[in-house]
N, C-alpha and C positions, 0 to 999 in steps of 0.2 A: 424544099426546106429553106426557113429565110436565112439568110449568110448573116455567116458568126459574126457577132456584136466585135468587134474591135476593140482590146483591154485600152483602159483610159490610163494615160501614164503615172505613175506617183506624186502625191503633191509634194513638193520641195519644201519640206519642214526647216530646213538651212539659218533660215532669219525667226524663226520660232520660237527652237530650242536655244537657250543661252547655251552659250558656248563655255565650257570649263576650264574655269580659272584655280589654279592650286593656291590655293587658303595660306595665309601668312602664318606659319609658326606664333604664338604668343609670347612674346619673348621671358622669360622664365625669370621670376624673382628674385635674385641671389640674397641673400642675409651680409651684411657686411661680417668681414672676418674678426671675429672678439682679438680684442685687442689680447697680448700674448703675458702668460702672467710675471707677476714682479720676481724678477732672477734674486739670488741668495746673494746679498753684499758677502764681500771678504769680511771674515773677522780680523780686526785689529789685535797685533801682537798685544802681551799682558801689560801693563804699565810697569815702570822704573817706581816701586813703592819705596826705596831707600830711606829717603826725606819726606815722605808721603803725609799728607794733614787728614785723617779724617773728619767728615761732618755729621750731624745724627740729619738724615734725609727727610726733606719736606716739601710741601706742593710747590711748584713755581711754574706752572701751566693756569695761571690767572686770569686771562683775556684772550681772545681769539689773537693777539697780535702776539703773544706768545707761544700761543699754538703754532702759528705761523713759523715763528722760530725755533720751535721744536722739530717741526717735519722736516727742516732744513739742517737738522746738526748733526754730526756725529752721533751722538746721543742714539738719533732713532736710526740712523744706518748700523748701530753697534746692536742694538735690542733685535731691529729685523734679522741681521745674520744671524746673530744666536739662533734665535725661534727657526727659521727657515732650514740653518744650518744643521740642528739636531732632526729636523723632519729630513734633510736631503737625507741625512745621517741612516736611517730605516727605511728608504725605499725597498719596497718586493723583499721586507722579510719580518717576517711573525715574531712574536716573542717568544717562540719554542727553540728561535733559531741564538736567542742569548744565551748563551753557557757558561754556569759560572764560574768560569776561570775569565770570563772577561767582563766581571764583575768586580770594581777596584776597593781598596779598601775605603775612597771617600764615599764612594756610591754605597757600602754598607753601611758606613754611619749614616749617610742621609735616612735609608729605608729604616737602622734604627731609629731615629728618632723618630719618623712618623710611626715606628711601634709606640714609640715611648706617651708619644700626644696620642693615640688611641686610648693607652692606657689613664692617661689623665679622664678622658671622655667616660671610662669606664668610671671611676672615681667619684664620678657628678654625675649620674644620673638626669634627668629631668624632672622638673614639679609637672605633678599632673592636674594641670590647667583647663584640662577641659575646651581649650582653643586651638584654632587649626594654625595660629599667628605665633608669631617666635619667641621660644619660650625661655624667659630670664637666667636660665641656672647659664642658659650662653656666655653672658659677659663673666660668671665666676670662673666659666672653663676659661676664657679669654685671658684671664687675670693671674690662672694658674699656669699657661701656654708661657704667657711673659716671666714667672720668676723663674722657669727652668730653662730658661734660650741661654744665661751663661753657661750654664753647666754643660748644656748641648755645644755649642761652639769648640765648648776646652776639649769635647772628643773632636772634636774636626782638630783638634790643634793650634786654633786658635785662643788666646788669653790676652791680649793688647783690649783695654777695656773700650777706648773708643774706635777700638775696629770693630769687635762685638757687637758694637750698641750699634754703629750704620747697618752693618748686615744681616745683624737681629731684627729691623724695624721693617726689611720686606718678608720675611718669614711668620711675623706675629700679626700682619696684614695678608698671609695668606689663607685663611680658614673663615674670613667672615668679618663684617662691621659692626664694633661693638654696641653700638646703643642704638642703631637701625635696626641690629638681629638679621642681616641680609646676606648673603653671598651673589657675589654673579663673576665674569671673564676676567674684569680688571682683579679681584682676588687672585682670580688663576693666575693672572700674568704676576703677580708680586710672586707667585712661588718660583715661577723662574726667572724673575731677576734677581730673587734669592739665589737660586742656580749660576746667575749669572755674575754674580760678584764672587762665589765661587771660582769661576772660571776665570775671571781678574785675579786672582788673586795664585793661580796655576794650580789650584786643586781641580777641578773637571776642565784636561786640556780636551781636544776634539775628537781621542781617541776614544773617551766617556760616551760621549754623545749618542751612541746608542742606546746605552743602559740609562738612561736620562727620560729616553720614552717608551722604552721596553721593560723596564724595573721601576725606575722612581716614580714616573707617572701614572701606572697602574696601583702602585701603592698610595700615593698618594689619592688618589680617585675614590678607592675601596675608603679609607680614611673620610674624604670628604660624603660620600653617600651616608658613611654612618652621623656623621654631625648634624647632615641636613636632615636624616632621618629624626633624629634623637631630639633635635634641638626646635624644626621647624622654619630653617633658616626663610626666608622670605627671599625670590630672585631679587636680583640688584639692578634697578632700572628700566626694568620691561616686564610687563604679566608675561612672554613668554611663547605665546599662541603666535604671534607672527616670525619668530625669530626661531635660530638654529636651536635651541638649545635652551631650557631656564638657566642653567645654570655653567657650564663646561663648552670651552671651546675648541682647546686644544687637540681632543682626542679624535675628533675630528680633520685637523691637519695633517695630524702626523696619521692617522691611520688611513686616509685618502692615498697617503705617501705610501703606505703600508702597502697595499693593494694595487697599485700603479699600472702593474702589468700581469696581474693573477691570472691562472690561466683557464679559472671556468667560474668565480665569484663572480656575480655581474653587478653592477649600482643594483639593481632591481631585486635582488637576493635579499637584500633588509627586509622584503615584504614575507621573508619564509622564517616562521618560527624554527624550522629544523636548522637552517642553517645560523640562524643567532643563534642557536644552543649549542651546535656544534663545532663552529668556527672563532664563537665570540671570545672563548679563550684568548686565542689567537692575533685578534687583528682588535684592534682600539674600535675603531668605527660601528664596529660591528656589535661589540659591549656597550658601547654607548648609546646605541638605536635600542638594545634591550632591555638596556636598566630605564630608558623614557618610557619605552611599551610598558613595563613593570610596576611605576608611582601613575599611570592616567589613569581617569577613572571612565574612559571610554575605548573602542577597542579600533583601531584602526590609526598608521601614522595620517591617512588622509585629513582625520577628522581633529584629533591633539595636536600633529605636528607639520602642519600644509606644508612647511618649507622644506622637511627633511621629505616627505612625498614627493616635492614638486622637483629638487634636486635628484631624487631615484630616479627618473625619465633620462638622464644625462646617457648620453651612448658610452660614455667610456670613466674609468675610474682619472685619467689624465684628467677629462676635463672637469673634472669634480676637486680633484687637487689643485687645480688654475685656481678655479673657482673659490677654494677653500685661502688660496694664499691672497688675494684679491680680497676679499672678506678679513683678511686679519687686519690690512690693511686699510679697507674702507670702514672699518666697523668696528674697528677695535683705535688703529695707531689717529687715523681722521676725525674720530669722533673724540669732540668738545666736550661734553658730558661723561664721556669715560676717562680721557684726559688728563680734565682738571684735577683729579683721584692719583695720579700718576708720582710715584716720590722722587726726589733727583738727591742726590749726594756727594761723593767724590770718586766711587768707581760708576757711578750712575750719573755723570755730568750734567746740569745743567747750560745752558749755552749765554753767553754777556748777554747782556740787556735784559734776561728776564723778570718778573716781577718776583718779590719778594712776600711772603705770609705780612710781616710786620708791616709790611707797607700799604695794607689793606686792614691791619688790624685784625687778623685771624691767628687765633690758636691751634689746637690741637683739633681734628677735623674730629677724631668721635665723642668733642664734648661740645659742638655745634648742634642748634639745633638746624634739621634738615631743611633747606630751603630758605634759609636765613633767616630774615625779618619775621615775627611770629605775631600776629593780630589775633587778639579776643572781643568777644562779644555777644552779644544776646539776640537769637534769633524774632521775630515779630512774635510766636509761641513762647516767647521765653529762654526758650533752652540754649545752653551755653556752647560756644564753639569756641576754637584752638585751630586757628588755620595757621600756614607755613606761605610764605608768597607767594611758592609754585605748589601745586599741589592741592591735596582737602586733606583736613583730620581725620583723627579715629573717630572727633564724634557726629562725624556722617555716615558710618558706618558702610563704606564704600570700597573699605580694601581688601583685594581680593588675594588668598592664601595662597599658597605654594601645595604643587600638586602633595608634596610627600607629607604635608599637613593632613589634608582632607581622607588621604591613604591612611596615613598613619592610627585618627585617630577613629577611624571605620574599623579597625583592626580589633581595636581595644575590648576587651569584651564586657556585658552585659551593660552598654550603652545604646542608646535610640540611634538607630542608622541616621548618620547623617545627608543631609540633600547631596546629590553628588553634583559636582564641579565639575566637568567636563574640560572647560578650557582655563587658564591661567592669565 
């Protein structure tokens, strides 16, 4: 037999195979921390009205260098506290949780009169126009709002004629712009610095401040849906589509606050019809995402409302309330063009240096026309136009209606359906 082959030894694979090296972690992309939202200034004790002068309130937010000196005064630290203050005022609790025993008697006159301005609404009807655009019997309502503000006052208890007339002038600017036919936020904010001159004045001290947006604000809200319904109000400043809201900001704030720390509503819950029918009693936010789903004429907030969708993603109602108070801020007290709309008086101070109306030559803002300077002329076709400096006319026929328009008049019966509007 020939003798066994002899095993060849192993090749030494050593220098072959790479040698294992453990892989560097990626290092992981942190988001910087959002900056933490704007804390509630102290409200300033009521003023010493003894000797007090008042004035009837008018714009004096005339130039950004004004502006400038308005986010620096008093002024806007006295408005923020209010607004933030009446929202700390509701955190984590419903409107089931008001009872009326701590309902005072100014807070029932407020809710009466916005019966009573219902009732005017009632009174005036709308002409049936045929248009999705804002419908004139407005400025009669407007006209009738204004002869009833003293009588309204003398139930607050007030009768000093030129106290009346200052703190009558944010209340009759709360409902809507007379000869634009518009509502939008800055409206909203005249209702509570109407609240707020109240509260100067030691009728809603801070113990109110719940029933402010658990009672007055719901009423007030129902009120305004019916005007813009009735009326066609036109948003004030924005078609809409990219922004919170056409027309309402506040119930938003304060109902973010509402919700803070709920213990099974999530952001994400706005997308359940069950739970806006069943909750929205309850909590502002939640009313307010149903009455938008209610006037679109498409079904999904993705699609009408990208922002109130894109803010549902938020993990927590906290950071939605950040959010919301950063936005009154950015969007409401920063912005130039909602601003310059802004009234100043004597419990609503202006600050030294700012401009004055007559020093620009301005009157009364709703016998302006919009946009100032107005140019006419004849297109190369002929046809006539009426333009505003910023802006187009009506007769380019480019402006676009407010959702509760195109609703409203889809409703109406034995009319040609109208094309639907989807977006604002």
């Amino acid at each position: 037999m020939p003798a066994a082959a002899t095993a060849s030894p192993p090749p030494d694979l050593s220098e072959k195979i790479p040698k294992l090296i453990p892989r560097k972690r990626a290092s992981v992309r942190r988001e910087p921390p959002s900056a933490p939202p704007p804390p509630t200034p102290a409200l300033p004790p009521s003023p010493d009205l003894s000797n007090h002068t008042y004035t009837t309130p008018s714009r004096r937010i005339l130039s950004p260098a004004d502006h400038e000196l308005f986010l620096k005064s008093p002024t806007c630290t006295l408005v923020t506290g209010f607004i933030f203050g009446v929202s700390d005022s509701v955190c984590d609790r419903p409107i089931s949780s008001l009872k009326t025993s701590d309902i005072s008697p100014t807070v029932k006159t407020i809710i009466h009169i916005l019966d009573e301005t219902k009732g005017i609404l009632d009174r005036y009807p709308p002409e049936d126009t045929g248009s999705r655009f804002g419908n004139p019997i407005f400025r009669t309502f407007l006209d009738e709002v204004e002869k009833a503000l003293p009588a309204w006052h003398a139930e607050l208890g007030l009768h000093d004629t030129a106290q009346v007339t200052e703190i009558s002038t944010y209340l009759h600017n709360a409902f809507g712009n007379k000869r634009r036919i518009d509502y939008g936020s800055g409206h909203e904010l005249n209702f509570f610095l109407w609240l707020l001159c109240l509260n100067r004045l030691s009728l809603l001290p801070p113990s109110t401040f719940p029933s402010l947006a658990l009672a007055v604000l719901p009423a007030y809200l129902r009120l305004m849906r019916r005007i813009q319904g009735a009326y066609y109000l036109e948003p004030a400043g924005s078609h809409g589509v990219w922004g919170l809201d056409d027309y309402q900001f506040l119930p938003f704030l304060f109902g973010a606050s509402q919700l803070l720390h709920h213990a099974y509503i999530t952001p994400k819950a706005i997308h359940n019809a069950l739970v806006l029918e069943e909750e929205g009693k309850d909590f502002l936010y939640l009313d307010q995402v149903a009455y938008v789903n209610s006037v679109k004429n498409v079904d999904g907030l993705r699609w009408h409302s990208p922002m109130l969708d894109d803010i549902s993603a938020s993990k927590s109602w906290a950071k939605i309330e950040a959010g919301m108070r950063k936005m009154f801020i950015a969007e409401i007290l920063n912005k130039l063009p909602v601003m310059q709309h802004f009234l100043f008086g004597s419990l609503i101070p202006a600050e030294e240096g700012m401009s004055r109306e007559e020093e620009f030559g301005l009157g009364n803002e709703e016998e302006e026309e919009e946009g100032g300077e107005v140019k006419v002329f004849n297109d190369e076709a002929g046809k006539r136009h009426v333009h505003a400096s910023k802006g187009w006319g009506d007769c380019c026929g480019i402006r676009v209606p407010a959702a509760v328009g195109a609703e409203g008049e889809e409703r109406k019966g034995g009319m040609q359906r109208l094309r639907r509007v989807p977006f604002d």
